[in-house]
C-alpha positions as CSV (number, residue, x, y, z in Angstrom):
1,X,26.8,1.4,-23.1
2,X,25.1,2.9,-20.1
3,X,26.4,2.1,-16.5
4,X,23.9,1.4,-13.3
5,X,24.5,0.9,-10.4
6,X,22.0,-1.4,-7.7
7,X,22.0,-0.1,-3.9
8,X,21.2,-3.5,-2.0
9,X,21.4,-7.0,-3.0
10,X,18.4,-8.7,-0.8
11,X,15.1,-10.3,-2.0
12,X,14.7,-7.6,-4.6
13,X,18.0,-6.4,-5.7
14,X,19.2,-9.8,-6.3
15,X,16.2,-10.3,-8.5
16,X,17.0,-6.8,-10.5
17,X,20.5,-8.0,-11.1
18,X,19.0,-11.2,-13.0
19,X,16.7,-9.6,-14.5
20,X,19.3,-7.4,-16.2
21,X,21.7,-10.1,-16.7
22,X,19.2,-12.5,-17.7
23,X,17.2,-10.5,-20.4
24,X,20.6,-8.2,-21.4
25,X,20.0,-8.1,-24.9
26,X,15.8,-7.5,-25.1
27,X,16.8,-4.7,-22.4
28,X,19.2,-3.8,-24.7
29,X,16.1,-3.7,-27.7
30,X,13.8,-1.6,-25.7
31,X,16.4,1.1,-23.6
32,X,18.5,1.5,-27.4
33,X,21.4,0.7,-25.1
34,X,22.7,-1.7,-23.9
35,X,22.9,-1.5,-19.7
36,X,25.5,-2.8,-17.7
37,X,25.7,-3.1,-14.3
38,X,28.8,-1.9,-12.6
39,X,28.4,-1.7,-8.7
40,X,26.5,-3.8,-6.5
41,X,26.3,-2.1,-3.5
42,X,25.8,-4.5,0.3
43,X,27.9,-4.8,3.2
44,X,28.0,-8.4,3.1
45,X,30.2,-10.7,1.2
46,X,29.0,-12.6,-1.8
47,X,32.0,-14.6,-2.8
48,X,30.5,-17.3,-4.4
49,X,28.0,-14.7,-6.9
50,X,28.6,-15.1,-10.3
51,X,28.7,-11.6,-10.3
52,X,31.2,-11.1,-7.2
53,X,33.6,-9.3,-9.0
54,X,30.5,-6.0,-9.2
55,X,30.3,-5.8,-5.3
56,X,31.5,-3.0,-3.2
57,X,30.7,-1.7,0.1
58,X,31.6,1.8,-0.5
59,X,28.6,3.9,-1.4
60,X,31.5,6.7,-2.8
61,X,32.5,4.3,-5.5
62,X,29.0,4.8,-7.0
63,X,28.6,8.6,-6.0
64,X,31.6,9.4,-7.7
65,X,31.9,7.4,-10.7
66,X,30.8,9.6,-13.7
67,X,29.6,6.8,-15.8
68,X,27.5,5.4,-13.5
69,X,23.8,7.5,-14.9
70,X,21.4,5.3,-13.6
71,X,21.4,4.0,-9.7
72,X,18.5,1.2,-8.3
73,X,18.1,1.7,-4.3
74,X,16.5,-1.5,-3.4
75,X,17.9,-1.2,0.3
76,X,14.6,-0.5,1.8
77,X,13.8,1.7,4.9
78,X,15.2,5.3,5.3
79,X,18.4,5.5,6.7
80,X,20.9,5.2,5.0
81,X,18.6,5.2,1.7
82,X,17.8,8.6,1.9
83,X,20.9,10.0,2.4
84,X,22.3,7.9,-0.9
85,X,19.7,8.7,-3.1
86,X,19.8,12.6,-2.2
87,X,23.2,12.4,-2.7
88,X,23.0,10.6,-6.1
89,X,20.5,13.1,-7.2
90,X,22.9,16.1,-6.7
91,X,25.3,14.3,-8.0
92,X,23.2,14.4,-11.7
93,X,22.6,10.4,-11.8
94,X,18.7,9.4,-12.0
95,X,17.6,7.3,-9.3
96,X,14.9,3.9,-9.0
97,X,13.4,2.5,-6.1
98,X,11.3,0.6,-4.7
99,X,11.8,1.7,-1.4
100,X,7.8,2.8,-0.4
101,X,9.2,4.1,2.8
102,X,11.4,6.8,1.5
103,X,8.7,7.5,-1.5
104,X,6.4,7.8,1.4
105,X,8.6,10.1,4.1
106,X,10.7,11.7,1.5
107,X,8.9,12.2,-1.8
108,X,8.7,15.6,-2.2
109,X,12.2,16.6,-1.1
110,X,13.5,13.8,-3.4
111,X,11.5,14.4,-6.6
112,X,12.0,18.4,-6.5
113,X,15.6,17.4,-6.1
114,X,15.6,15.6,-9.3
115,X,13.2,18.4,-10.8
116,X,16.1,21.1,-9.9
117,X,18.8,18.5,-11.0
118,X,17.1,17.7,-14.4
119,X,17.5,14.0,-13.5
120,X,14.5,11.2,-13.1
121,X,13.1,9.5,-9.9
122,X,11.0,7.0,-10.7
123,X,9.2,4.4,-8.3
124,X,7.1,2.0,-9.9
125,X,7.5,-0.6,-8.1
126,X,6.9,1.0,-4.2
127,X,3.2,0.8,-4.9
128,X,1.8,-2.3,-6.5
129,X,5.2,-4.1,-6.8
130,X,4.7,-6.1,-10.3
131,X,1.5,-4.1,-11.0
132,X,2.3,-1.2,-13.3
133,X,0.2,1.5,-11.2
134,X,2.3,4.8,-11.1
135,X,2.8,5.2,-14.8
136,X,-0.8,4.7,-15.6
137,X,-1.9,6.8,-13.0
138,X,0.9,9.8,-14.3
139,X,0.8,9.2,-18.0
140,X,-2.3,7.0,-19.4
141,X,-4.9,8.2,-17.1
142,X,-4.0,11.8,-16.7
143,X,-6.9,13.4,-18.7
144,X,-8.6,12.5,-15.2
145,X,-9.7,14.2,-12.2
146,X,-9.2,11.2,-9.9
147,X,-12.4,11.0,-7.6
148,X,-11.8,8.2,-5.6
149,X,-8.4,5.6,-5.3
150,X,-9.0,2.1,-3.1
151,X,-7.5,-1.0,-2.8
152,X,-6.4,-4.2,-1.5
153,X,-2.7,-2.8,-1.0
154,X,-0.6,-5.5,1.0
155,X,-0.8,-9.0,-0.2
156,X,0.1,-10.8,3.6
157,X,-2.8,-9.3,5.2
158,X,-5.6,-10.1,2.0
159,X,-3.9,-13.7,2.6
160,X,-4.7,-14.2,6.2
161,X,-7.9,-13.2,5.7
162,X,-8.7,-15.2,2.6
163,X,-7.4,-18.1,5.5
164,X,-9.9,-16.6,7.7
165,X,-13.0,-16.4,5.0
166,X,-12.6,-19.5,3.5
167,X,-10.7,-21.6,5.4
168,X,-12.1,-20.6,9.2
169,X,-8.8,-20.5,10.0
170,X,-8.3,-17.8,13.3
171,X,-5.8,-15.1,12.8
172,X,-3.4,-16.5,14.8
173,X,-2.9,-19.5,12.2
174,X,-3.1,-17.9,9.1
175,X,-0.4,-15.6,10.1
176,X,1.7,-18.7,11.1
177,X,0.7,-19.9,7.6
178,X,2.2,-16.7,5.9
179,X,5.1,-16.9,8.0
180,X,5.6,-20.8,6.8
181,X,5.1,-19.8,3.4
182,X,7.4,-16.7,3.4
183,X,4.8,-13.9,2.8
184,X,4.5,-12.6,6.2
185,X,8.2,-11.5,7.6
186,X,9.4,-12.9,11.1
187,X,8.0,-9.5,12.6
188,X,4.7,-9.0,10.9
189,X,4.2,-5.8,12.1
190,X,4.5,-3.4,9.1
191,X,2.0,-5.6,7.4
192,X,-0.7,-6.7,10.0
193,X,-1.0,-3.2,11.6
194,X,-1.5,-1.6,8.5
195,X,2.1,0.5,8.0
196,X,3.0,-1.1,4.4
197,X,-0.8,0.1,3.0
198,X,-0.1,3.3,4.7
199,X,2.5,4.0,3.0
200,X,1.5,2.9,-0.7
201,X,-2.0,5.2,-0.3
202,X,0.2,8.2,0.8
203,X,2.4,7.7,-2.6
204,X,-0.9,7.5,-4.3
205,X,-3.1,10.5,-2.8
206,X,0.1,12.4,-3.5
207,X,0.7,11.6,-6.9
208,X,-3.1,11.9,-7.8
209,X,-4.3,15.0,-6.1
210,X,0.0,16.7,-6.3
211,X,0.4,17.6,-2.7
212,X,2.7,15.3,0.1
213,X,0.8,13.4,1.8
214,X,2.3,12.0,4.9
215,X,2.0,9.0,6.5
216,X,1.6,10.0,9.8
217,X,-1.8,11.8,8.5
218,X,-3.5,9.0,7.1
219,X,-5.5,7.3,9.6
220,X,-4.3,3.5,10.1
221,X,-5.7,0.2,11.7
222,X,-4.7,-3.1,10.8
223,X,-6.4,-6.6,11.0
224,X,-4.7,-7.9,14.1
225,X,-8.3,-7.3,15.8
226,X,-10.6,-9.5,13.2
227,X,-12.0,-12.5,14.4
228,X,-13.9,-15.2,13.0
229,X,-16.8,-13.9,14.4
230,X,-17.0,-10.7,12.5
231,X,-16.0,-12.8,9.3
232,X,-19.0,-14.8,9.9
233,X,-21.3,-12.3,10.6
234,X,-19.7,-9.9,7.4
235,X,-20.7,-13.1,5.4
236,X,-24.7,-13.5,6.7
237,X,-24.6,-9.8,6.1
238,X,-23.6,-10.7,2.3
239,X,-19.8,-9.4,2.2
240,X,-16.0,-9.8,3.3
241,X,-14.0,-8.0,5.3
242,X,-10.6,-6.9,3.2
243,X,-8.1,-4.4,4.5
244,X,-8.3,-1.5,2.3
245,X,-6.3,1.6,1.7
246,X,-8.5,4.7,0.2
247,X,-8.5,8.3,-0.5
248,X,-11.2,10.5,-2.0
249,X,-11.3,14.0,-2.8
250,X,-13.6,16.5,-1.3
251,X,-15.8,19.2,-2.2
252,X,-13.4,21.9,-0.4
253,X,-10.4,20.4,-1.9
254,X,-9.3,18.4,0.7
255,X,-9.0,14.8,1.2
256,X,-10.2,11.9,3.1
257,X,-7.5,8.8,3.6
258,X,-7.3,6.1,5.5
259,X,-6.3,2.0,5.6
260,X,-8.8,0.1,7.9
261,X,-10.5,-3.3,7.7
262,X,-14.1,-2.6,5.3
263,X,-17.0,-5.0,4.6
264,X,-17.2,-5.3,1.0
265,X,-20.4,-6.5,-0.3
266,X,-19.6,-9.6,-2.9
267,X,-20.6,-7.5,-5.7
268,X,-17.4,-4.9,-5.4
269,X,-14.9,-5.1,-7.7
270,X,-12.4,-6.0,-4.8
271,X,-14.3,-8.6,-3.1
272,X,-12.6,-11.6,-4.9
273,X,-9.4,-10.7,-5.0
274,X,-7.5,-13.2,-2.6
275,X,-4.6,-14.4,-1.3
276,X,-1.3,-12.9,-1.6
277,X,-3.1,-11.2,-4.7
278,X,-3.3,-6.7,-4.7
279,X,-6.3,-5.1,-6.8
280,X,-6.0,-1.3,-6.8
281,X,-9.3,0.3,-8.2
282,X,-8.7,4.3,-10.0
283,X,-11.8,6.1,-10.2
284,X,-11.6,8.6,-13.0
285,X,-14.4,11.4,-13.8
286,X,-14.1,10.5,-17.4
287,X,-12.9,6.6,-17.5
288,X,-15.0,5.9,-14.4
289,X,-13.5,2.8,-12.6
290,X,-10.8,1.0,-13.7
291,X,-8.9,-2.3,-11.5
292,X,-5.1,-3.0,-11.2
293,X,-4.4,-6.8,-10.4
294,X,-1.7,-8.7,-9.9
295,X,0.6,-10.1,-7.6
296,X,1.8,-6.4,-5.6
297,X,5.2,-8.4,-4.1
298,X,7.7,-11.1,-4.6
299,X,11.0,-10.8,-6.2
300,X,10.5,-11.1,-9.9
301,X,7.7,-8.8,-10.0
302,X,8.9,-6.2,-8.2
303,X,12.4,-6.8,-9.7
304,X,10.5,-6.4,-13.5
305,X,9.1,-2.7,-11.7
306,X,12.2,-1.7,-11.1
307,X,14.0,-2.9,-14.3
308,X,11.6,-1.5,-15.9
309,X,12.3,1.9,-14.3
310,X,15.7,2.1,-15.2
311,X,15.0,1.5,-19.0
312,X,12.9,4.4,-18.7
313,X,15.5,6.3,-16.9
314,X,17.8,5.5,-19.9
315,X,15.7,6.6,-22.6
316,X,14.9,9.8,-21.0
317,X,19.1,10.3,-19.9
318,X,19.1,14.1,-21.5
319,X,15.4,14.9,-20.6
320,X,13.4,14.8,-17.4
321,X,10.2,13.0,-17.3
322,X,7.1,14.9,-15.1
323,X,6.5,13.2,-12.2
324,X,6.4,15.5,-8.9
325,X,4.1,16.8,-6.1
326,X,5.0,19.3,-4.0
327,X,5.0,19.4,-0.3
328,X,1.6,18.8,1.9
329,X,0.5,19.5,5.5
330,X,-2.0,18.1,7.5
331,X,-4.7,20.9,6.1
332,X,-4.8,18.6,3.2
333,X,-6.5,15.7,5.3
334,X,-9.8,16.3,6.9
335,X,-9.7,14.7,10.4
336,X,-10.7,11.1,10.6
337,X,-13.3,11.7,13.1
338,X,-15.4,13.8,10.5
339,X,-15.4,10.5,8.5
340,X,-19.2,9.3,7.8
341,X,-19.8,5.4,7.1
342,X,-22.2,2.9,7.9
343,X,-20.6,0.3,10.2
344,X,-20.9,-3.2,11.7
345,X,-21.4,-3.4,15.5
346,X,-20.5,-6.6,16.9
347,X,-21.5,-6.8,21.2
348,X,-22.8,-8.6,23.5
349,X,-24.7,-8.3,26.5
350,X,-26.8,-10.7,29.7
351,X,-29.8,-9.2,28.0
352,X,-30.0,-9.3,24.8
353,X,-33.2,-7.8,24.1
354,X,-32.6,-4.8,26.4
355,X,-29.3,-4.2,24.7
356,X,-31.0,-4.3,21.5
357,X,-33.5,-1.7,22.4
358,X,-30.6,0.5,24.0
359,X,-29.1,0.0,20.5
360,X,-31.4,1.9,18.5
361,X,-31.6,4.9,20.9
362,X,-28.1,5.6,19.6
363,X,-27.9,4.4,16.2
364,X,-30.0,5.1,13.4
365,X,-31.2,2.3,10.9
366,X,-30.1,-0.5,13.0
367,X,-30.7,-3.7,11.3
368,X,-29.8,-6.6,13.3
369,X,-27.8,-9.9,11.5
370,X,-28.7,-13.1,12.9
371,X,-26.6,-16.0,12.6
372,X,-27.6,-19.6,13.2
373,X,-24.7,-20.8,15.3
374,X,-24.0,-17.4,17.2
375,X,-22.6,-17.2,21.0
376,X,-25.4,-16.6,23.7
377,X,-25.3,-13.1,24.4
378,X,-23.8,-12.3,21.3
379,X,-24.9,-10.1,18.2
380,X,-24.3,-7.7,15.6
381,X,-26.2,-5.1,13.6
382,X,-25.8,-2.9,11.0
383,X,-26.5,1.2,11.1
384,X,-26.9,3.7,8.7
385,X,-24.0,6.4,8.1
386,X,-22.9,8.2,10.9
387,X,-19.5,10.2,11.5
388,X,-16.5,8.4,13.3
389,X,-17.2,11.1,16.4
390,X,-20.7,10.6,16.8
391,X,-20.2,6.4,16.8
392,X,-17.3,7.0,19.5
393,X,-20.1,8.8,21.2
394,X,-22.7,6.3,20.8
395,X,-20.8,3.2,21.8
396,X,-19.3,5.0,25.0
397,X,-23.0,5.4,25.9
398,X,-23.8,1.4,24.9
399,X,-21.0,0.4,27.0
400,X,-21.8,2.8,29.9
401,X,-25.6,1.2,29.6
402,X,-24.2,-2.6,30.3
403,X,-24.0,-3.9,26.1
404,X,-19.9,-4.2,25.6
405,X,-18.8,-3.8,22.2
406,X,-17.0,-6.6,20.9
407,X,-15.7,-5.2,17.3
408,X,-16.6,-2.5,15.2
409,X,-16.1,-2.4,11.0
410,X,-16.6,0.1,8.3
411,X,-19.1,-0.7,5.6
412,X,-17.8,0.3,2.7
413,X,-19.7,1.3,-0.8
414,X,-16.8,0.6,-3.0
């Protein structure tokens, strides 16, 4: 019988705890042991759990109980999370999480930890919660050189603007909805600016291209600016606007990441994926594109991730699986400003037709989109590829001319 522990007993931990309990003896089929939880670690009180007679509040109970091989943090954030697992790692027990966060901040410190320690860190479900997405990216898809990674990354923010798309519902309401519905937490704020799909595309361009990646280098803008307008005019121009996390790899070996609102043309792969629903799209020089879907939170699903985690962590108790990057800089990123992309201009102006001349004195390939029902004064265009720099540069001299921009959205090729 193999020991675990589970570090956290909120929305996730108390779903791997029945998951474990629950499905005990097919665990038992699949690890060739059968796994028993000993510690649930939580400073609150859970008198009335069936399992209340697992809890403890002291982390050393866990550190320095010799049977325990096999720890779940499901605390979330950093602090005290990284401190616990880096201790558990020295102390020879493997580690699961599904703590993006800490993947995110601390990866490389964490996995050459277990590397030196000859003990497994596994994190499954930080990415794509029930969506298996790290193992087939490490094991089933590594005859690849990985060309391109993009996705639909945080289910809260593709549901608020699947409200916004299809419902006309303003941003304002679908977030209330989410809220309501509990997919958007009290402070939305990791979601709707963008910080949760940071932090999954950092895990990924680090495991794919084996260098840390760091949050703080990938450029980030949430949705919190989208209106109805620019959904409206993203649909006459034939698309939808989904907030996507990508990285791509470049000729001089460095990478270009970011997580920013993109018109998709209704052709792409990741136009109709909806709702609280995540499709992550891998593209591989020899498999070409292939699309992760599923549901990327919720309890069971990420509970199933992490379970699944610690089976693998069981079988592989005397050997060390490869999973590791080492540690990145920001030389690895080129700056966002060098970024080229077609965009989506959305401004207005007392004269339309002179803005609309100014327009094309500092865009090339403008092609203007005309909607039926648009506000006087109002309208939006399309331009060929230009660099992030040079479009900062050509809407300063718009707005110096008299035309304000209104909004301004990435066209994406995906």
């Amino acid at each position: 019988m193999i020991q675990v522990a589970v570090m956290g007993h909120g929305v996730v931990g108390s779903g791997v705890v029945e998951v474990l309990e629950n499905h005990r003896d097919s665990i038992a089929k699949r690890a060739k042991e059968e796994i028993n939880i000993k510690y649930i670690l939580d400073i609150r009180e859970f008198p009335d759990s069936p399992y209340a007679s697992k809890f403890t509040k002291n982390f050393d109970d866990i550190l320095n109980d010799e049977e325990v091989k096999v720890v779940a943090e499901v605390m979330g954030g950093v602090h005290p999370a990284y401190d616990f697992t880096k201790a558990c790692l020295l102390a020879g027990k493997s580690v699961v999480t599904s703590n993006k966060e800490l993947v995110a901040t601390k990866g490389a410190e964490l996995l050459s930890i277990a590397r030196e320690k000859n003990v497994n860190y596994f994190f499954e479900a930080s990415v794509g919660g029930g969506i298996p997405i790290i193992r087939p990216i490490n094991q089933c898809l590594a005859a690849n050189e990985f060309v391109e990674i993009a996705g639909i990354l945080n289910g809260t923010t593709n549901f608020i603007l699947t409200k916004m798309i299809k419902d006309s519902m303003s941003f304002e309401d679908a977030l209330k909805m989410a809220q309501q519905l509990g997919y958007a937490e009290r402070n939305p704020e990791a979601d709707v600016e963008g910080h949760d799909a940071c932090r999954k595309i950092a895990i990924l361009a680090s495991l794919c291209y084996g260098k840390h990646i760091y949050p703080e280098l990938v450029h980030t803008n949430g949705i919190t600016k989208i209106t109805l307008d620019d959904v409206a005019y993203a649909d006459v121009w034939g698309g939808v606007i989904k907030l996507i996390g990508q990285v791509m790899r470049l000729e001089d070996g460095r990478v270009e990441i970011s997580v920013e609102p993109m018109i998709l043309s209704r052709d792409s792969q990741l136009a109709n994926v909806d709702d609280v629903f995540n499709g992550i799209l891998v593209r591989g020089d020899a498999t070409g594109d292939v699309v992760f879907y599923g549901k990327g939170a919720g309890k069971l699903p990420t509970a199933s991730a992490v379970v699944a985690d610690i089976i693998d962590s069981v079988k592989h108790l005397k050997t060390r699986k490869y999973l590791y990057w080492d540690d990145g800089d920001a030389s690895l990123v080129r700056p966002y400003e060098e970024t080229v992309y077609p965009v989506m201009i959305r401004a207005a102006s007392d004269d339309k037709a002179s803005a609309l001349s100014k327009v094309s004195e500092y865009f090339d390939g403008v092609k203007q989109i005309v909607r039926a029902d648009e506000s006087e004064g109002v309208f939006a265009f399309t331009t060929s590829e230009i660099s992030v720099k040079d479009a900062d540069n050509a809407v300063a001299e718009l707005e110096k001319s008299g035309v304000k921009v209104l909004s301004r959205i990435r066209i994406s090729d995906l």
